[in-house]
C-alpha positions in Angstrom: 21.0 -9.2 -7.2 17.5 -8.1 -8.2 15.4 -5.2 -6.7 12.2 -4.7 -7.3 9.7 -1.5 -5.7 6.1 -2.1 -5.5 3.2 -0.1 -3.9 0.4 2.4 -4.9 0.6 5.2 -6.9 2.6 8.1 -5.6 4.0 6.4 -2.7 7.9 7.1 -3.5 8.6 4.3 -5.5 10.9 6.1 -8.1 12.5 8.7 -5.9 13.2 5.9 -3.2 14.6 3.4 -5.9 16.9 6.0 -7.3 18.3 7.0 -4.1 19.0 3.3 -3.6 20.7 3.1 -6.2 22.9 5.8 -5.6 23.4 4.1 -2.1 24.6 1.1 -3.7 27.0 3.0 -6.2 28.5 4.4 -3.6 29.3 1.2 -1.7 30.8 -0.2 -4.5 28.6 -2.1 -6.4 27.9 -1.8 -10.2 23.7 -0.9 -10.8 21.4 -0.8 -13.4 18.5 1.3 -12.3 15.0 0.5 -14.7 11.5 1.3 -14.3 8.2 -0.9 -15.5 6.2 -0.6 -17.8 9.7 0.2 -20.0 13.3 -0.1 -19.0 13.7 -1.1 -23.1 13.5 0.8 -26.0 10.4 -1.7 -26.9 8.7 -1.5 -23.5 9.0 2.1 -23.3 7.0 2.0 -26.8 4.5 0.0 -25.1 4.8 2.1 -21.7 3.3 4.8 -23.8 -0.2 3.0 -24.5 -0.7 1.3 -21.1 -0.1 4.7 -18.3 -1.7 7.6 -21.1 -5.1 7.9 -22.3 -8.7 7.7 -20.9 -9.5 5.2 -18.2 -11.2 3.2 -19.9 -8.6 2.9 -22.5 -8.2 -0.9 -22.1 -9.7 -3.8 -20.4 -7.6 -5.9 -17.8 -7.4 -8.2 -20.0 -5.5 -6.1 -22.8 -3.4 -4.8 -20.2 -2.1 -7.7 -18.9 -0.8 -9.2 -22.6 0.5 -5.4 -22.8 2.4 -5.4 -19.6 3.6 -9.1 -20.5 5.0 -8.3 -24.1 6.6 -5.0 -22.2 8.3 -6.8 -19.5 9.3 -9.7 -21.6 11.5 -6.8 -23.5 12.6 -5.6 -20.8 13.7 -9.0 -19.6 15.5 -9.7 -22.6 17.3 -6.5 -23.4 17.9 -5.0 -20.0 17.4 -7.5 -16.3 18.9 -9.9 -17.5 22.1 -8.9 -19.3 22.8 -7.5 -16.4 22.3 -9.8 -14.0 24.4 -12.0 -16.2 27.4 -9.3 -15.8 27.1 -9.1 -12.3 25.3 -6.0 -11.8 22.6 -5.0 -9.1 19.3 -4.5 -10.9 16.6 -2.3 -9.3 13.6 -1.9 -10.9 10.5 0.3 -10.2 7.6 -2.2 -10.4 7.8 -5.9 -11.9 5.8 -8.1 -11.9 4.1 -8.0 -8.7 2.1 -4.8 -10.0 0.4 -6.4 -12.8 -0.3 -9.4 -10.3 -1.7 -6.3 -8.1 -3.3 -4.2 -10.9 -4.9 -6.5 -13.3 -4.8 -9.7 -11.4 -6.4 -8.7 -8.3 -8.1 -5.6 -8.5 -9.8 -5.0 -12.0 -11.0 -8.6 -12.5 -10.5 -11.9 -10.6 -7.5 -12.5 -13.4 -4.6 -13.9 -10.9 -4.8 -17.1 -12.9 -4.4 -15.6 -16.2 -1.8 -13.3 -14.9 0.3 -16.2 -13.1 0.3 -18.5 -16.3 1.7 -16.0 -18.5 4.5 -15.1 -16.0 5.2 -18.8 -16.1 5.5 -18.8 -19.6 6.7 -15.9 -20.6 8.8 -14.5 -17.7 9.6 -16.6 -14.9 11.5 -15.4 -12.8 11.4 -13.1 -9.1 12.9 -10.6 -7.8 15.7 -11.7 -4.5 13.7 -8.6 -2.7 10.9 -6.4 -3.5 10.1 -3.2 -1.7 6.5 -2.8 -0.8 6.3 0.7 -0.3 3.0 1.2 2.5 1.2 4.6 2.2 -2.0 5.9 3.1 -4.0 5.4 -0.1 -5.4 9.3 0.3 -1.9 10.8 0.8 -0.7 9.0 -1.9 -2.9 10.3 -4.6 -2.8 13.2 -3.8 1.1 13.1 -3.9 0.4 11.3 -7.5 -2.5 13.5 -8.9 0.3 16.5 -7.7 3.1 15.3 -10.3 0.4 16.7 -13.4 2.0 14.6 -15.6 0.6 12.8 -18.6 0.9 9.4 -16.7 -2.1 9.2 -14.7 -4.0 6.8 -16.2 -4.3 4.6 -13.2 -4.4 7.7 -10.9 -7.6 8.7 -12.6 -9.5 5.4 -11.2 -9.9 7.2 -8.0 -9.7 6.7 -4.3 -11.2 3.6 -4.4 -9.5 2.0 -6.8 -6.0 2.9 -4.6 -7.2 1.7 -1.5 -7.5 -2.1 -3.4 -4.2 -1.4 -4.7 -3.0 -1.3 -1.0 -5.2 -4.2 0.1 -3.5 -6.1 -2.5 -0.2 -5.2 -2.0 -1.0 -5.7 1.7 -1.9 -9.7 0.8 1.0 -9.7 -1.7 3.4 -9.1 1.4 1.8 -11.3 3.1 2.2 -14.5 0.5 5.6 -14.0 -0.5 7.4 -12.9 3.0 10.2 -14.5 1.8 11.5 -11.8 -0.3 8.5 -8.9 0.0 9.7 -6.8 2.6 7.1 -4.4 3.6 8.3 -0.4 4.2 6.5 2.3 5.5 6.7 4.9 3.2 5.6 8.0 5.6 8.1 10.7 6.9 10.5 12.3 5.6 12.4 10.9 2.1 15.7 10.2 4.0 14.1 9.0 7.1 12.1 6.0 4.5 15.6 5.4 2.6 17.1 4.5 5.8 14.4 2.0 6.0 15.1 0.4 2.7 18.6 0.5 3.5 18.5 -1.3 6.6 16.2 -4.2 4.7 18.7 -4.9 1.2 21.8 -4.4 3.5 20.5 -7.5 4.9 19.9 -9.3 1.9 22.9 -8.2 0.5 25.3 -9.5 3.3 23.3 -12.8 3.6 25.0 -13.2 -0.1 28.1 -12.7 0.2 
């Protein structure tokens, strides 16, 4: 099975995903925890030059062959070796983010973003986490880390609440396997919720 997270900046993403993960451990099941941009030794290289820097660093248009080389390494060497093992995969961001990011919010580059997953990727997540914060709460939860990562952070308040308005329509397209969770409260109170959602999935396949 493959788990994905997805949602703004500093809306729990990691911390919820690792605590899944030692959720799923615990009941049994073999996991592979991973992160986007990176999750190879390749894609973390790359990881390096999309979420440091200025801003401005590079166009939508860069960043989208630079996600796509990073998460076709991270394809290759990490999902899906072990999917192919039998091992639950969760992943902090796929492709959904650069769909989000770059597709929808820093150009009208959905298109271009959809025909390189085609080529270079294709294939989904079985569920994705939408983590659903208050864009404001969440940068400032982001902005709080003071970490060299905040390239994306830096574009501001407005360029979150897009994020969320794209996520929002994301949810919306693929209900299928986007399962929207409300990310406020407490961290176990919002782990429960995730639980709840992939216990689901998981029993539907067995």
């Amino acid at each position: 099975m493959f788990i994905s997270f997805e949602g703004i900046d500093g809306s729990g993403k990691s911390t919820q995903a690792r605590m899944l993960a030692d959720r799923l451990r615990q009941a049994g099941h073999d996991v592979v925890l991973t992160r986007e941009p990176g999750g190879a030794p390749g894609a973390e290289e790359i990881r390096r030059l999309l979420v440091e820097g200025d801003p401005g660093r590079w166009s939508p248009e860069t960043e989208i062959l630079l996600f796509t080389a990073a998460r076709r390494d991270h394809l290759e060497r990490t999902i899906r070796p072990a999917l192919a093992a039998g091992q639950v995969v969760i992943s902090d961001r796929f492709a959904d983010s650069t769909r989000v990011y770059q597709g929808a919010t820093r150009g009208d580059l959905r298109g271009t973003v959809d025909a390189l997953h085609s080529l270079m990727i294709g294939m989904e997540p079985d569920v994705t986490i939408v983590m659903d914060m208050d864009p404001a709460h969440a940068l400032s939860r982001g902005l709080a880390r003071d970490t060299t990562e905040d390239r994306f952070e830096a574009m501001g308040l407005g360029f979150q609440q897009k994020l969320a308005a794209g996520f929002a329509a994301l949810s919306q397209d693929a209900p299928d396997r986007c399962i929207p969770v409300s990310a406020e409260g407490s961290q176990d109170a919002v782990a429960a919720r995730i639980w709840d959602a992939v216990d689901s999935h998981l029993r539907q396949k067995v």
